[in-house]
Phi, psi and omega in degrees: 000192211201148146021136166264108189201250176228147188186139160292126195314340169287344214261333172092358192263326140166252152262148192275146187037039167223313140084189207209173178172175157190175200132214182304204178275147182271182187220178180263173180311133218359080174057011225264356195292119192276211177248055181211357176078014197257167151226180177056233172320122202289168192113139180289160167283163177228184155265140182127161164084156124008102160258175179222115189239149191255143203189117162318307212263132168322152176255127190271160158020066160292054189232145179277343146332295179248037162272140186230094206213154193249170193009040146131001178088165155294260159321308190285340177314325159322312191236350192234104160285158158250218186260294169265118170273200168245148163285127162301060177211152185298165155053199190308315163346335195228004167284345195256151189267154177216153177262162212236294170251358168273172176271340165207207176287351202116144205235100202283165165283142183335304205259334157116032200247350173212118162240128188270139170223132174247119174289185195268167161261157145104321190306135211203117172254177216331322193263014188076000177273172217251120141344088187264162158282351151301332169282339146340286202277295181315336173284023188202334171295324190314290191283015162276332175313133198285338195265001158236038173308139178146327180268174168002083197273031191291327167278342190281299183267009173238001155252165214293159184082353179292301207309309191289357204269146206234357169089185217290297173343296223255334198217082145347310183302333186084169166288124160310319192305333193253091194263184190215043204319314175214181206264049159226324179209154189234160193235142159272165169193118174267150182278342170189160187316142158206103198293344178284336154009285189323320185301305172317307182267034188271350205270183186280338179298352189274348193303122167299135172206134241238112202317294196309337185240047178266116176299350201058244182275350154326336221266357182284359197282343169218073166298132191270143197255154189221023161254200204267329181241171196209137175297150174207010182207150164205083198262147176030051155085046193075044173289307207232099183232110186248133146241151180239183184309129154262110181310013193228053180234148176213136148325321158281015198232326207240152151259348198234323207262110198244000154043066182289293186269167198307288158228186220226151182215062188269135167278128170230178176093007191282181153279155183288332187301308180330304195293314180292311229281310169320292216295324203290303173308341174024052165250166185045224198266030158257335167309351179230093150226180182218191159207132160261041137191043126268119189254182195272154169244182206302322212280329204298296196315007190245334176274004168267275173343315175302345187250103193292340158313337205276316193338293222284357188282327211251117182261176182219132212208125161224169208205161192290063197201120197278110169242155316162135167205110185262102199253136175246110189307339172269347178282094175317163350275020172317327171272055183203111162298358184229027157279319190302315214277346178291310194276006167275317186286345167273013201255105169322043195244043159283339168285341188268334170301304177323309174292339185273356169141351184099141177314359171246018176250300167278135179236114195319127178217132183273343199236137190296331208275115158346142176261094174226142144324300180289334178317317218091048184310126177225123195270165196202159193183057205298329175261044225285151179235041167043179168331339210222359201116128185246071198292302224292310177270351167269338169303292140019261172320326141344286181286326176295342174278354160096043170250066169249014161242033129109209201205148172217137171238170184243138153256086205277154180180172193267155179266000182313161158245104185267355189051036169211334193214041165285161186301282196325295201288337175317308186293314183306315173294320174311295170302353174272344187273332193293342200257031186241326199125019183261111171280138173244128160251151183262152198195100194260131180244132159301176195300325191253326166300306176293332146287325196266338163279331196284327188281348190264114204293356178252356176239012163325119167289144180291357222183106194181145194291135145220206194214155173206127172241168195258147178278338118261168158291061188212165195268312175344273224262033170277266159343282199286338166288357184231006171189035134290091173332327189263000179269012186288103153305072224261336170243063186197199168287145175236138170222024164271056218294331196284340235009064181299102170242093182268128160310330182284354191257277194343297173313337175291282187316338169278337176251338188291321183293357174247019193260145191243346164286115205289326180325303234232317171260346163280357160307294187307325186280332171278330170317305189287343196285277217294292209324276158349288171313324156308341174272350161078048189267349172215154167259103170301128174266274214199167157264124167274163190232126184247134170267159170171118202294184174194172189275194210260010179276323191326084162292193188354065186296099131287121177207120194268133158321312173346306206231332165099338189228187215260148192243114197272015167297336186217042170269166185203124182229062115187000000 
């Protein structure tokens, strides 16, 4: 999952239009959220007025269909309900699923291979007809279509009939898997257990959508809405998307969603300097504006810290997200752990915090899994090298690997500048190793060379920076896509950069996916983070921490570990 912004879930950078972070509990701007339920601007939120939200990145393929977005998305949350959401609420609190047009999570079968969903009464879209679970289910047929390609593939590989199902256009009858008894509740039927099921159903394919009136690729320019908002403007393809009210949206259906203002005015296509620059100066209707993917970089945050008004501004958001030192075990001298456990133990990273932007940017990490509670964080630290490097002891290990006048490697990584898989953390790295006896060469890939070689098992670099976000908050899909045997991918993107295929782990992941208790499985997930971590198939570098202003009208700043960033469902300007 990605940047925060938009990045695909395989892709490693994180959720689309939600964006990321991880660590501790997030806060409204610097901790500043009153007992009045307020952030920012003194005062309770009311209804009514503008928000303006300012955004690099265009909201792309407004279809819910072909959104890859985690517990309902940002923007789209606004216009798309699902089955299930994310909890609105700061910090771990807003890390947990809640229902959304169901009546609870779901109700699973003895082995978790069949899930029951009951809608709410009363739910209704923009034009006043009544929500059914056949537009459910057809709103999920929808995105197997090749031409609204672009969401999730979870649904694709866990019902039963997904791989083969070519969508609604092509195949009239629908998926068998997805029954509908009645226009209140729908039944799932999974190809193997999956106690996370409830997580799944957060993404936008769960959205309803009313067959009579589908546009097909059209329909992202007016998706008829089951939120709080309703499209009334989509210029070039989300450059420019304004909402107003759906009057047939009620409150008493919803719980999460507090929808203060009239209307939502997002812009886009701006540079991020532009943005800070706006949101800090707050005139006119940049005073109630927000960006939901822009963060502050080390030189703005350091001139924002200085102000202390500016201070009070500044939300703080982690979100579920890893960055990396990825090793491929076929590649000499890669295939000797203890060429891995040397350069784990050499590795510096109070300089790679530096590099990545300074400690109120990174948060130093040791454990592949985020230090979060719902993954199931269990800290562990098999190699420790301190702050700064363990030279002594990697050297140590060298030599018993018969490097003992010391070692050159190629180091790859990208040249974009992200402060995660970049030139800054490359060099850093490079002088720490040097002082174990590792001559480093750096070998920097444009943006799109550089996904396609590191994902690819056949042209995977021995030795190389990535990153992984989570599509929820849970250890599954953490895990499993990055040391799941059976997910090794040899003609596609591969992101089993180690190629681990241990049966005892493969087994693990197969009993942990039938727990239906999140709790309970998020134990296990943290067990299996370290148990992995002994074979050093990766280095955790760090967690990122995302800042970010907002204008000085901006109220009820909320941000959940979930999404990492200000949840624009409950702002209020004024």
């Amino acid at each position: 999952m990605r940047q925060p912004s938009v990045i695909s879930r395989r892709v490693a950078a994180a959720a689309v239009g939600l964006v990321l972070a991880a660590g501790a509990a997030a806060c409204g701007p610097e901790d500043s959220k009153g007992s009045d339920g307020s952030s920012g601007a003194e005062g309770k939120p009311q209804k009514g007025g503008t928000l303006t939200v300012l955004n690099s990145n265009p909201q792309e393929d407004f279809d819910p269909a072909r959104l890859y977005t985690s517990g309902g998305g940002n923007v789209p949350s606004l216009v798309f309900r699902t089955l299930t959401t994310r909890n609105r609420e700061d910090g771990a609190a807003g890390a947990k699923v809640v229902p959304d047009l169901a009546t609870d999570l779901g109700t699973p079968s003895k082995d978790a291979t069949v899930w029951t969903y009951t809608l709410k009464d009363g739910l209704k879209y923009e034009d006043g007809t009544a929500i059914t679970s056949a537009d459910i289910k057809y709103g999920i047929e929808r995105s197997f279509a090749a031409e609204l390609s672009g969401g999730a593939p979870y649904l694709r590989d866990w019902l039963i009939g997904g791989a083969d199902y070519q969508g609604p256009y092509k195949d009239k009858k629908g998926l068998a898997s997805i029954e509908v008894p009645d226009a209140k509740t729908i039944v799932f039927h999974l190809n193997k257990p999956e106690g996370e099921f409830p997580y799944l159903a957060t993404q936008t394919q769960t959205t309803p959508v009313p067959r009579a009136k589908d546009t097909g690729t059209k329909y992202e320019e007016h998706p008829v809405s089951s939120g709080p908002y309703k499209v009334v403007t989509n210029e070039n393809d989300g450059e420019r998307l304004v909402l107003e009210r759906n009057p047939h949206w009620s409150a008493t259906t919803d719980e999460e969603r507090k929808a203060y203002p009239d209307r939502i005015d997002v812009r886009s296509g701006l540079d991020s300097a532009v943005i800070n620059q706006r949101l800090s100066a707050s005139q006119g209707a940049d005073a109630a504006a927000v960006t939901t993917d822009t963060n502050l970089g080390p030189a703005e945050l350091a001139k924002v810290t200085g102000d202390k008004k500016l201070a009070t501004r500044v939300g703080t958001g982690h979100f579920g997200y890893t960055n990396y030192i990825a090793f491929n075990p076929k590649v000499k001298p890669f295939d000797d752990p203890k060429v891995r456990q040397a350069i784990s133990y050499a590795v510096d990273r109070s300089s790679v915090i530096n590099a990545a932007g300074g400690s109120s940017l990174a948060e130093a990490a040791t454990t592949y899994l985020p230090n979060q509670k719902s993954f199931g964080y269990t800290p562990y630290d098999h190699f420790p090298a301190g702050k700064t490097g363990n030279a002594e002891e990697a050297r140590k290990l060298l030599k018993e690997a018969g490097y003992a006048k010391g070692l050159t490697v190629t180091l790859t990584h990208s040249n974009d500048k992200d402060f995660e898989t970049s030139p800054e953390i490359a060099t850093a790295l490079q002088a720490a190793l040097k002082k174990a006896g590792i001559t480093v060469n750096l070998q920097g890939l444009e943006s799109n060379d550089y996904s396609d070689t590191t994902h690819s098992a056949a042209k995977e670099p021995g030795f190389f920076l990535a990153h992984w976000g989570a599509d929820w908050p849970s250890g599954g899909p953490f895990l499993a896509p990055i040391f799941d045997g059976r997910q090794i991918v040899k003609d596609g993107a591969n992101f089993n950069s180690g190629f681990l295929n241990d049966p005892a782990v493969n087994k693990e992941i197969d009993e942990i996916n039938k727990l239906t208790d999140l709790s309970a499985a998020a134990t296990r997930w943290g067990a299996l983070d370290k148990k992995i971590g002994e074979q050093a198939l990766t280095v955790p570098l760090f967690h990122p921490v995302y800042k970010r202003l907002v204008g000085q009208d901006i109220k009820n700043v909320v941000i959940s570990d979930w999404t990492g960033v200000l949840d624009i469902s409950q702002v209020s300007v004024k």
